[in-house]
VEXDREN-2710 file (C-alpha; in Angstrom, 1 decimal):
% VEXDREN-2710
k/r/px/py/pz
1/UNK/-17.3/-13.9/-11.4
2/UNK/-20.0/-12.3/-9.1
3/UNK/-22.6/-9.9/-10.1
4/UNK/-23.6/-7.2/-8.2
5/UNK/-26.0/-4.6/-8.3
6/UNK/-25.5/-0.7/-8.3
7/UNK/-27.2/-0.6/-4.5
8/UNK/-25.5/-3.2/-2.2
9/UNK/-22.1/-2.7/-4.0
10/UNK/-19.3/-2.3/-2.0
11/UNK/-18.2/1.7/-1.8
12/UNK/-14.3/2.2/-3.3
13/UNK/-11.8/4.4/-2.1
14/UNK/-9.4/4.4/-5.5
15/UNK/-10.1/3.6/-8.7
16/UNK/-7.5/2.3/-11.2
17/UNK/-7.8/2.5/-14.9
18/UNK/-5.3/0.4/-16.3
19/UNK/-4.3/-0.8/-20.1
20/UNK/-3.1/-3.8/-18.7
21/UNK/-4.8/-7.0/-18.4
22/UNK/-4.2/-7.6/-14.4
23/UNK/-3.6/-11.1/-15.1
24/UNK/-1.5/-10.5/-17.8
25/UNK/2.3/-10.2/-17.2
26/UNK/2.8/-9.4/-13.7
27/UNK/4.1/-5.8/-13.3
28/UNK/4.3/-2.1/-12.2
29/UNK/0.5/-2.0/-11.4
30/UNK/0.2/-5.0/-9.8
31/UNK/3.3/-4.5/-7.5
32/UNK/1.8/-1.0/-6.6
33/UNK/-1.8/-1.6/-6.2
34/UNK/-1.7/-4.4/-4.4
35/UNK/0.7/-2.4/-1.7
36/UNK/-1.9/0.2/-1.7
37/UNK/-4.3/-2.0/-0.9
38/UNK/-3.5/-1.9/2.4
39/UNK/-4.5/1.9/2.9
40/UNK/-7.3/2.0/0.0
41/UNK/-10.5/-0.6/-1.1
42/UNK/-9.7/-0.4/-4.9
43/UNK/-11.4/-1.2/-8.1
44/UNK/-9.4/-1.9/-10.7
45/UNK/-10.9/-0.7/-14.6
46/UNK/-9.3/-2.4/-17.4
47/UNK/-10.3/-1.5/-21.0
48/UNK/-13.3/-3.0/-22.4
49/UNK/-13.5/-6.0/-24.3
50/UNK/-16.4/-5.7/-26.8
51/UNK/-18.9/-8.1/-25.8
52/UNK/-23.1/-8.7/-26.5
53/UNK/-23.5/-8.9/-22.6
54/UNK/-26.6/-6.4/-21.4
55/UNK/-24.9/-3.0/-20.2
56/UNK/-27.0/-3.5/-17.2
57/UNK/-24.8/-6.2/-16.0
58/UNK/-21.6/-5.3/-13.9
59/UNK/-19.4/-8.0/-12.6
60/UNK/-15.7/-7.8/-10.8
61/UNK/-13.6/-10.0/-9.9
62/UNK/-12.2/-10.5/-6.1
63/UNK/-8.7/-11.0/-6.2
64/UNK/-8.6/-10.4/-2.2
65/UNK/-11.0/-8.4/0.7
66/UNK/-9.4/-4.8/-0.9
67/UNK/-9.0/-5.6/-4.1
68/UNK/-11.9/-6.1/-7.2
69/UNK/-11.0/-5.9/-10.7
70/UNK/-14.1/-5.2/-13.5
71/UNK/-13.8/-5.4/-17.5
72/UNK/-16.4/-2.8/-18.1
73/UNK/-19.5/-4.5/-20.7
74/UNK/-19.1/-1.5/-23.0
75/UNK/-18.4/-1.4/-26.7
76/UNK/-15.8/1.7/-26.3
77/UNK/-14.0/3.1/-23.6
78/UNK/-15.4/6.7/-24.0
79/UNK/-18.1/4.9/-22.0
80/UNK/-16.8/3.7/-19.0
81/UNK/-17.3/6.8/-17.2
82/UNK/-21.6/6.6/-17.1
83/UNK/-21.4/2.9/-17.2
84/UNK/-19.4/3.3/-14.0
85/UNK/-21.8/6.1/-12.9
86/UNK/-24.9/4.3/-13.1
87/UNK/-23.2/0.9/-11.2
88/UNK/-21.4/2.1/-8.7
89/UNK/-22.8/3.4/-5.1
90/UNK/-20.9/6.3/-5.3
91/UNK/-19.4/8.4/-7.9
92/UNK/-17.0/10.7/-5.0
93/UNK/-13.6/8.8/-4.7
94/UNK/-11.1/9.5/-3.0
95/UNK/-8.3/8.7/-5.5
96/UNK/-8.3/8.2/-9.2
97/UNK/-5.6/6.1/-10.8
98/UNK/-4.4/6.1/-13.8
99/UNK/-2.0/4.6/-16.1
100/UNK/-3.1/5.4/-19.2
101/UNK/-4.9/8.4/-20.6
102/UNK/-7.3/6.6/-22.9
103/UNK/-9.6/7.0/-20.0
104/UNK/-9.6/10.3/-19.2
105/UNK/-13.1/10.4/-20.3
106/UNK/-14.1/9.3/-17.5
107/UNK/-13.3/12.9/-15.3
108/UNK/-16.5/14.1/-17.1
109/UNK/-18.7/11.9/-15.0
110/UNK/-16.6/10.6/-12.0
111/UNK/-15.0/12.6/-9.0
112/UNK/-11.8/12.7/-7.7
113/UNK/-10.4/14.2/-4.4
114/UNK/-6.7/13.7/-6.0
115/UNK/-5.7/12.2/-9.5
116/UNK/-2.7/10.5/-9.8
117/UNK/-0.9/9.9/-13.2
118/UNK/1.6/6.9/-12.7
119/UNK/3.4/7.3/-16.6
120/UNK/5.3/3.8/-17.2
121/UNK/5.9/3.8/-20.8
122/UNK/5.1/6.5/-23.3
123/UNK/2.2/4.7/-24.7
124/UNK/1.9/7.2/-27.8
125/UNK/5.0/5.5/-29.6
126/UNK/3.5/2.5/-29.2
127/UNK/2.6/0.2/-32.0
128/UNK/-1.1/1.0/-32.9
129/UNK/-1.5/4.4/-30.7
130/UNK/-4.6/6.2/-31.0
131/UNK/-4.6/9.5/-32.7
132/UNK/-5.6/10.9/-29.8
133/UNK/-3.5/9.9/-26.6
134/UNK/-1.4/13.0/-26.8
135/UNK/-4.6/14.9/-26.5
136/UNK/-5.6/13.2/-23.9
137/UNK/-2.5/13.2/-22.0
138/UNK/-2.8/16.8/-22.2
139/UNK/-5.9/16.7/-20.7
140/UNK/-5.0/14.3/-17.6
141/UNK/-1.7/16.1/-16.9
142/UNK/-4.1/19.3/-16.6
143/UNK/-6.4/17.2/-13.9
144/UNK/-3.6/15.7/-12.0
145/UNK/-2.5/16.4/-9.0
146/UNK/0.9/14.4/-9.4
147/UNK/2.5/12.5/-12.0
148/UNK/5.1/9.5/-11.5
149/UNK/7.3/8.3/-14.3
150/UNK/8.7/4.7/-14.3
151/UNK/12.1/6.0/-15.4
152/UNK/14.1/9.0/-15.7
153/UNK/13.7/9.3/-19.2
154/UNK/9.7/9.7/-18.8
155/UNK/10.4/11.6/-15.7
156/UNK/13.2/14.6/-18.2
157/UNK/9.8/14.6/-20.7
158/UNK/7.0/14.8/-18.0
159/UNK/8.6/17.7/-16.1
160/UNK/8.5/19.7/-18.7
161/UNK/5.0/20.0/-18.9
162/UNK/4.2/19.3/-15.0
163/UNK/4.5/21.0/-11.9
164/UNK/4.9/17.7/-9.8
165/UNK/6.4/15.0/-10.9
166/UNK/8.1/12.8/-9.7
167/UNK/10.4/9.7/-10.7
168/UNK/10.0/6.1/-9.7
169/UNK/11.6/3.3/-11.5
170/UNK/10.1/0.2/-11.3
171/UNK/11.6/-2.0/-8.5
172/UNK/12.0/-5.7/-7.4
173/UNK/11.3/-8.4/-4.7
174/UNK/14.6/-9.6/-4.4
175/UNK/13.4/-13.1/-2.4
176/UNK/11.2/-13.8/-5.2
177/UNK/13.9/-13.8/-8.2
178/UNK/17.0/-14.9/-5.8
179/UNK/15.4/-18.5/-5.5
180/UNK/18.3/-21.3/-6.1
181/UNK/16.2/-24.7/-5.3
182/UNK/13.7/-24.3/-8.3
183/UNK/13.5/-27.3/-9.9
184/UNK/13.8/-27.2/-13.8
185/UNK/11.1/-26.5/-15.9
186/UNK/9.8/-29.9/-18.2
187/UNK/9.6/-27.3/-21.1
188/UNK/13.2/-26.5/-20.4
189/UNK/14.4/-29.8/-20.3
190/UNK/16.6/-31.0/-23.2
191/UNK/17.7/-27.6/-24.9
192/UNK/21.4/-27.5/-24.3
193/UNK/23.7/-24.8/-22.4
194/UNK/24.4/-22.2/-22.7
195/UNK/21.3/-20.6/-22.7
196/UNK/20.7/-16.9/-23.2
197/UNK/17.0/-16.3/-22.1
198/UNK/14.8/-13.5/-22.0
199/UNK/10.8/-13.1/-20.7
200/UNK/8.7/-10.3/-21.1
201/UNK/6.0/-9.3/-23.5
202/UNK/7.1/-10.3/-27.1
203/UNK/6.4/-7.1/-29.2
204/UNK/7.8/-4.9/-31.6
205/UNK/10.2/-3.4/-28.8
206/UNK/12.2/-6.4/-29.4
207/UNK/15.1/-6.5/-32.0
208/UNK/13.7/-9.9/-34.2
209/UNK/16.7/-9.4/-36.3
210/UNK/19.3/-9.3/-33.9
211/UNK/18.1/-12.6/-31.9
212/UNK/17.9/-14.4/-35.4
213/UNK/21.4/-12.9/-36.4
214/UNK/22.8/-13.5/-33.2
215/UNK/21.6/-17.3/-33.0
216/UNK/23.0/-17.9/-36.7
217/UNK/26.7/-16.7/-35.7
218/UNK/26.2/-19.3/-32.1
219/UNK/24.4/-22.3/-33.5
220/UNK/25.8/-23.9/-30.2
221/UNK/24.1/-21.6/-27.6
222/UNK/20.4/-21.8/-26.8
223/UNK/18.5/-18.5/-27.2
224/UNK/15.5/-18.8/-25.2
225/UNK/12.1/-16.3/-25.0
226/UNK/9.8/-16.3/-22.6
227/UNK/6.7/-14.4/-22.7
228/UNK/3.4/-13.5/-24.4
229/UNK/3.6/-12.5/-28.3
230/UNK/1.8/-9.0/-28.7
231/UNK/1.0/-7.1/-32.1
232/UNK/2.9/-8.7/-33.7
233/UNK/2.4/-12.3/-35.5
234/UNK/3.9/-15.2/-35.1
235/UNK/5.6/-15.6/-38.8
236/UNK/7.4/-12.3/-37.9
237/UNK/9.7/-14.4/-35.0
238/UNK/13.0/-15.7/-36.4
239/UNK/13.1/-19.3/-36.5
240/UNK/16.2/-21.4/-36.0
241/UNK/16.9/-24.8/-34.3
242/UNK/18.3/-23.1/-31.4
243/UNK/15.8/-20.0/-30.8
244/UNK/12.9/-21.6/-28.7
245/UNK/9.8/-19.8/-27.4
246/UNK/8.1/-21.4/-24.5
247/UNK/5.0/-19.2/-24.3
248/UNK/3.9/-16.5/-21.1
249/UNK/4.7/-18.1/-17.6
250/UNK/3.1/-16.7/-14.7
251/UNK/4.8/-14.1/-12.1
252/UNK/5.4/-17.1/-9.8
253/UNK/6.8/-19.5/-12.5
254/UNK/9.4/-17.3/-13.8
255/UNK/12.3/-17.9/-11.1
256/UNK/12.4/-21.7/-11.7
257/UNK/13.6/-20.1/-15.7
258/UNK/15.3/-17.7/-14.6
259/UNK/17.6/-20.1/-12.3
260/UNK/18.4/-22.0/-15.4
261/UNK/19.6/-19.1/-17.6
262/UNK/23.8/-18.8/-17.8
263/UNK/22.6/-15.2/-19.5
264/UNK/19.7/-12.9/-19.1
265/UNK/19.3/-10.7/-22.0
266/UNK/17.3/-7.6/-23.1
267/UNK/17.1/-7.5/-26.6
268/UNK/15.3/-4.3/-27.6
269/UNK/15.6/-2.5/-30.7
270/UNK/16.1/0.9/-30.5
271/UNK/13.0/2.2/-31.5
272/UNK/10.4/5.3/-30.5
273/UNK/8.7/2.6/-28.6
274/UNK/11.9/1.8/-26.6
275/UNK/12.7/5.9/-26.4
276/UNK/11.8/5.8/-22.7
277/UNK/11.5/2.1/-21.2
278/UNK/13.0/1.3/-18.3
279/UNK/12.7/-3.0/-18.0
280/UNK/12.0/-3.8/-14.7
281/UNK/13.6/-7.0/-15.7
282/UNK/16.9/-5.5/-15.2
283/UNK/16.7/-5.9/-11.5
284/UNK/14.6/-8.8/-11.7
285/UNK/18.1/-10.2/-13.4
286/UNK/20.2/-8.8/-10.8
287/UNK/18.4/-10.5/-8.1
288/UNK/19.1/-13.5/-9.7
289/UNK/22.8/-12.9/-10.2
290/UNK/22.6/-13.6/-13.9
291/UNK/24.9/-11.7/-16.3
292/UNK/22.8/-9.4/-18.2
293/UNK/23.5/-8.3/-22.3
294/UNK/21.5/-5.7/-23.1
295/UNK/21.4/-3.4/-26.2
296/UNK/21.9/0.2/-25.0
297/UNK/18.3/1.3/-23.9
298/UNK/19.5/5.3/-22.7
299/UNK/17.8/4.4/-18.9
300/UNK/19.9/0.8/-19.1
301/UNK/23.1/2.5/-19.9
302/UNK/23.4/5.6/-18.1
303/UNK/22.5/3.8/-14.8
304/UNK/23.7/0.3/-15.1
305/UNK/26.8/0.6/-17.7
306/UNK/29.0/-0.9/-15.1
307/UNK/27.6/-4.0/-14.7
308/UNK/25.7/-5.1/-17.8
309/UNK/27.2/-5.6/-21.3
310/UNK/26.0/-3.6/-23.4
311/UNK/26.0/-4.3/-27.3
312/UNK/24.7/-3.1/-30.6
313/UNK/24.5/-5.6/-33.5
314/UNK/25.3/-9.6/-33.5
315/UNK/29.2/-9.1/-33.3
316/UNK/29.0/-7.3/-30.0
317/UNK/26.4/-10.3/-28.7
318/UNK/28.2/-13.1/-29.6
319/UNK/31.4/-11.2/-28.2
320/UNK/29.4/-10.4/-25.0
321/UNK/28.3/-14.2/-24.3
322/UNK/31.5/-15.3/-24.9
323/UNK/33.2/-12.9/-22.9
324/UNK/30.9/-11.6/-20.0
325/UNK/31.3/-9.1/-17.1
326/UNK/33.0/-10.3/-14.5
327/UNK/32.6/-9.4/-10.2
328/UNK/29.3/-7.9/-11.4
329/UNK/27.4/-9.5/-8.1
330/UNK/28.9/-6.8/-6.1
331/UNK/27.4/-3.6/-8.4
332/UNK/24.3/-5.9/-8.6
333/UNK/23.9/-5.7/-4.6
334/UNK/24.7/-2.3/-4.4
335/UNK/21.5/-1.2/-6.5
336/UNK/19.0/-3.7/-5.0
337/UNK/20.2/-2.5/-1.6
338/UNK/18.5/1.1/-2.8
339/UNK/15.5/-0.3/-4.2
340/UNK/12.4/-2.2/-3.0
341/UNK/9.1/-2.4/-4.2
342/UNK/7.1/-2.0/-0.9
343/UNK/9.6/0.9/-0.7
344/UNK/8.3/2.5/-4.2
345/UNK/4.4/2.1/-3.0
346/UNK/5.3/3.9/0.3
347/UNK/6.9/6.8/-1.0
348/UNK/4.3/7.5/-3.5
349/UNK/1.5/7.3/-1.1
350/UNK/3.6/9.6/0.9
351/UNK/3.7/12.0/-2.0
352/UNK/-0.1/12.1/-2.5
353/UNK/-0.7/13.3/0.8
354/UNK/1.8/16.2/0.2
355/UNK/-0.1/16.5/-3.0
356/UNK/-3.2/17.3/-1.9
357/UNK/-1.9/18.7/1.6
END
């Protein structure tokens, strides 16, 4: 990591604040950002990681000529905005960012031409939610100029208390997940077929119970996770001989597991957490041509009833594996043929310009 100081540092067009770790799992933001890139230099804010650096330090990270991304030496995020004042070159941007409303703070120091609100998961439900966050949504839907929801469920609650919002689900790069010539992963190596696999962020939005239920009635069948564990702990995962967790695997990896899965599943508990999701690993699936069982998330089944199983309890899994859709590659084309993520990035920079027009 470079440092740099407040006068020589490169001026920003866009600034992101995202809850997300960028090198975390590889999702929404990054597929976005890095296609705005192109029209935008962009700092990318993460939330601060409480540290006993000086405050005088400010260091980013290059991840390419347009895009730096900076984990802000403060002790809270409430001060991010002056610690960003008193670094940066400028504090007039062109677009602010944001995908989480934790940092809304930060409109007290910085300024905006155009805010963008880019809603992909109602963060208040979630596990550990601050107090505050529905305050502070409040607060950034009032400074927005748009809002964009990663589902339709987000987008039928954000409408109601928005004048422009719009509604785009998270997408997929279909030559990425289609790979067939991957070859098989050491780590997968040795744990027997069929396997049912899943990755993702291990969290309290998935069903524990029903994975451990389901791998109980199909001691034959491999149940497979994939993926970074994430408030919860580890003696909260089911254990069985034939449930195996392999850990996160990066953006790039996850194609050479996905090959080797005879089912993709989405095992989410229905939950306040799960209210509004809308996996972008539904389509990450599809691209692979896997058979997908999912439990019945409201954006999974009202949009994608016709091709993936959808179940409720252990009976309806082991039913569902043993029994799955059939012709589905055909309904699987027809969506991706709608859907593209350098599609999604387009559009929305197209709607910020009628934003602000």
């Amino acid at each position: 990591m470079k440092n740099h100081s407040k006068n020589g540092f490169q001026k920003y067009d866009m600034i992101v604040f995202c809850h997300l770790r960028w090198d975390f799992v590889y999702q929404r933001p990054q597929h976005i950002i890095s296609r705005l890139a192109k029209d935008y230099k962009i700092l990318v804010v993460e939330e601060p990681l409480k540290r006993n650096e000086e405050k005088s330090v400010f260091s980013v990270r290059k991840l390419d000529s347009k895009i730096d991304v900076c984990q802000p030496a403060v002790d809270h995020i409430d001060e991010i905005g002056p610690y960003l004042k008193k670094h940066l070159k400028d504090t007039d941007f062109s677009l602010g960012w944001f995908y989480s409303a934790a940092f809304v703070p930060v409109l007290e120091t910085l300024d905006f031409e155009s805010v963008v609100y880019d809603c992909m998961d109602e963060l208040s439900l979630f596990k550990g939610a601050s107090s505050k966050l529905l305050e502070q949504e409040q607060q950034l839907l009032a400074a927005a100029d748009v809002v964009y929801t990663g589902g339709k469920s987000l987008y039928e609650s954000k409408k109601q208390k928005h004048h422009n919002v719009f509604c785009f689900p998270s997408s997929v790069d279909i030559s990425h997940f289609s790979s067939r010539n991957n070859a098989k992963p050491l780590d997968l190596e040795g744990i027997p077929s069929p396997i049912i696999g899943y990755y993702g962020v291990i969290d309290e939005r998935i069903d524990l119970n029903l994975i451990r239920e389901t791998a109980a009635k199909r001691p034959d069948a491999s149940f497979v996770m994939i993926g970074p564990l994430c408030k919860i702990e580890e003696s909260d995962l089911p254990r069985a001989q034939n449930i195996y967790y392999l850990g996160m695997k990066s953006y790039d990896e996850l194609p050479s597991y996905l090959q080797y899965f005879d089912v993709a599943m989405m095992p989410f508990a229905l939950n306040d957490s799960t209210k509004f999701i809308s996996p972008t690993k539904t389509l990450e699936y599809m691209a692979a041509e896997k058979p997908i069982i999912s439990t019945k998330i409201k954006d999974v089944a009202r949009d994608y009833s016709n091709c993936v199983t959808l179940i409720k309890d252990a009976d309806d899994f082991i039913t569902a594996i043993e029994n799955p859709k059939q012709n589905f590659r055909r309904e699987y084309r027809e969506i991706l043929q709608k859907t593209s993520w350098d599609s999604t990035a387009e559009n929305m920079r197209l709607m910020i310009k009628r934003a602000i027009a």
